[in-house]
C-alpha positions in Angstrom: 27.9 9.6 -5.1 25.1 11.8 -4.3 22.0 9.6 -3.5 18.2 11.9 -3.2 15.7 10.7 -1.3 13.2 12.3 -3.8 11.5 10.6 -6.6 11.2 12.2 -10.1 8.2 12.2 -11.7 8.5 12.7 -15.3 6.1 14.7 -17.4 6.9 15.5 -21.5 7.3 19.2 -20.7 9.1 18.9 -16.9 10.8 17.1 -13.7 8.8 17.5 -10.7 10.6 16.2 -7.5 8.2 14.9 -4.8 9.5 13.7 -1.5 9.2 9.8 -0.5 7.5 10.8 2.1 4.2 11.7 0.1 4.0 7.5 0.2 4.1 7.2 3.8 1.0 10.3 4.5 -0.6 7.8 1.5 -0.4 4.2 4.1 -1.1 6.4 7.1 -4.4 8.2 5.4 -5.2 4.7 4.8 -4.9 3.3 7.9 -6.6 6.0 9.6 -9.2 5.8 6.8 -10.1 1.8 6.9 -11.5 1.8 10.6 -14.5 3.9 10.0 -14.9 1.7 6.2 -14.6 -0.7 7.7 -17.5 -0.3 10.8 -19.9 0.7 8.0 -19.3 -2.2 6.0 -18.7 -5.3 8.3 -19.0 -4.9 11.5 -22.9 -4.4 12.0 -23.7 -7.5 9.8 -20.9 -9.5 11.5 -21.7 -8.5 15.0 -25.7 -10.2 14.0 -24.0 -13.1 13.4 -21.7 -14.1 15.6 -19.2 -10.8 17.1 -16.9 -13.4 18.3 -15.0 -13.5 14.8 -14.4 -9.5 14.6 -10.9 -9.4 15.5 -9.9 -12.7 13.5 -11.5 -11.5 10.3 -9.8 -8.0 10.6 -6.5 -9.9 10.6 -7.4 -11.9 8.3 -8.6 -9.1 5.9 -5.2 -7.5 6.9 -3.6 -10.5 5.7 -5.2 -10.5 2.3 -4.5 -6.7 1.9 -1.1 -7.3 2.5 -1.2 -10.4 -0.4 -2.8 -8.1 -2.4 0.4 -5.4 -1.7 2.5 -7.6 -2.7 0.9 -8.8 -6.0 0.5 -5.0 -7.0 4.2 -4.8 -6.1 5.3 -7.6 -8.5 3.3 -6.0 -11.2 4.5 -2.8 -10.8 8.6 -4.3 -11.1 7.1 -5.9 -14.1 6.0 -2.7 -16.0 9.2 -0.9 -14.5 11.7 -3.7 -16.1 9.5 -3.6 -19.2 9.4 0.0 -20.1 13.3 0.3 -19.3 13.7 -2.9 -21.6 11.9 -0.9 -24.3 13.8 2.4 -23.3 17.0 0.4 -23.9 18.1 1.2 -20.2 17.6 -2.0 -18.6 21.4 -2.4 -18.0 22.2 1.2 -16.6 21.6 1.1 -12.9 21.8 5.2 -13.1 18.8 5.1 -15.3 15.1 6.6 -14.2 12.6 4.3 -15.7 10.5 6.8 -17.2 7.2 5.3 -16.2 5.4 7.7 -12.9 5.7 7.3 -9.4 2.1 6.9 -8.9 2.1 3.8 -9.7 3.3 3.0 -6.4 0.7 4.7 -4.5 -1.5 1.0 -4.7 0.3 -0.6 -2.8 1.4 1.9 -0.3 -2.2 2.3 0.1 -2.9 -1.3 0.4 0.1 -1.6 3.1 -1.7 1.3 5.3 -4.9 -0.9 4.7 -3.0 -4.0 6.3 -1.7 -2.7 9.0 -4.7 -0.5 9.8 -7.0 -3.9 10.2 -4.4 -6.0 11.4 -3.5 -3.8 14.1 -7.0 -3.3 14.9 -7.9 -6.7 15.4 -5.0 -7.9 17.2 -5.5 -5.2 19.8 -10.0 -6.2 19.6 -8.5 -10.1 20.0 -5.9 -9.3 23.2 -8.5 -7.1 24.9 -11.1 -9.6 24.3 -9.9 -12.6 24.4 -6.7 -12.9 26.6 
């Protein structure tokens, strides 16, 4: 049985084969990508506040990204199982479901959003506050 590690993405006139790793450059752009958003967009108003609840609302931020990962996830499954059910190949466990890979990039994106905040505030809440 000869598994690829390579996803097929399926155009009317060809195959392309991408490697799964293309998914993993996506999360890690992200999560080198959020902590510079993320300065611009919360931190200066936060830290007029009260900067005291930086690192718990980057985990907490993390948290909801990784809510809203897995909510992309289930829909994604759901439009997979759907176009094989109207492909008539829900039963073949060989079969491609002829939908693109791309719709996976969300929530690889949102994962490298998680894990950029949430690692960033854990590391702001042990230097701080332990």
């Amino acid at each position: 049985m000869n598994r690829s590690f390579r996803f097929v993405l399926q155009n009317k006139q060809h195959q392309i084969q991408l490697p799964i790793q293309i998914f993993g450059l996506m999360a890690g752009f992200a999560t080198f990508a959020v902590k510079p958003l993320y300065r611009i967009l919360f931190e200066q108003r936060i830290e007029r506040m009260n900067g005291r609840y930086l690192a718990r609302l980057k985990v907490g931020l993390g948290m909801l990204s990784a809510l809203a990962s897995c909510k992309v996830a289930w829909w994604v499954e759901y439009k997979r199982l759907k176009s094989l059910k109207e492909h008539g190949l829900l039963g073949n466990p060989n079969a491609i479901a002829p939908i693109s890979i791309f719709w996976l990039s969300p929530q690889f994106v949102l994962m490298g959003i998680m894990d950029g905040l949430a690692r960033d505030g854990m590391e702001d809440f042990f230097k701080y506050q332990v």
